[in-house]
C-alpha positions, 0 to 999 in steps of 0.5 A: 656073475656080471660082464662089462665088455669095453674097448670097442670103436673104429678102427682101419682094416689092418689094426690092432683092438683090444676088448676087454671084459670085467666080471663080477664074483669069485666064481668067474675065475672057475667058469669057462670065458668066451666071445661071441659077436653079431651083426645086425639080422643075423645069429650071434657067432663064436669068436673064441673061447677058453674052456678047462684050460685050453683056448679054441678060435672060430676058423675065422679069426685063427691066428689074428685074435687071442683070447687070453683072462687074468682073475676076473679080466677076460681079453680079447686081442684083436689083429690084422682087423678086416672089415668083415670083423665089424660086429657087437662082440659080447663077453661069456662066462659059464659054459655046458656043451659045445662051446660054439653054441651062444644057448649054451652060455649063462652069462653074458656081457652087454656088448661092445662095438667094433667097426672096422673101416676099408 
């Protein structure tokens, strides 16, 4: 399976973004999709994720971003952008474990972009 991640850029605190993520092969469409992002000198961070069906967030951004996938498309809109959502956020597929841990991921995006102005 491969990820492309798109859609990041600059963006004004308040704004709406949509990243999208395209994956290669039939199997994504059985494996658990997620987001993580990262910031420079610290560890990736769990951004949301859809596993078996049901969606779970980062208290962080509940209730602003939604993730969302349709066949080999994962989603990820973003809402009311605050400055402390800038970040390189990369798309996931093929997950074992707790979702919020980025070891437990075997597949991920290059990374897309997002800063976010005050």
């Amino acid at each position: 399976v491969q990820l492309q991640a798109s859609g990041g850029g600059l963006v004004k605190a308040g704004d709406y973004l949509r990243l999208s993520c395209t994956a290669s092969g039939h199997a994504f469409r059985s494996y658990s999709v997620g987001w993580f992002r990262q910031t420079p000198g610290k560890e990736r961070e769990f951004v949301a994720a859809i596993k078996w069906g049901e969606e779970s967030y980062a208290d962080s951004v509940k209730g602003r971003f939604t993730i969302s996938r349709d066949k080999n498309m994962l989603y990820l809109q973003m809402g009311s952008l605050k400055p402390e959502d800038t970040a390189v956020y990369f798309c996931t597929a093929q997950q074992a474990g707790s979702p919020h841990v980025a070891s437990n991921w075997g597949y991920w995006g290059q990374g897309t972009l997002v800063t976010v102005s005050s």
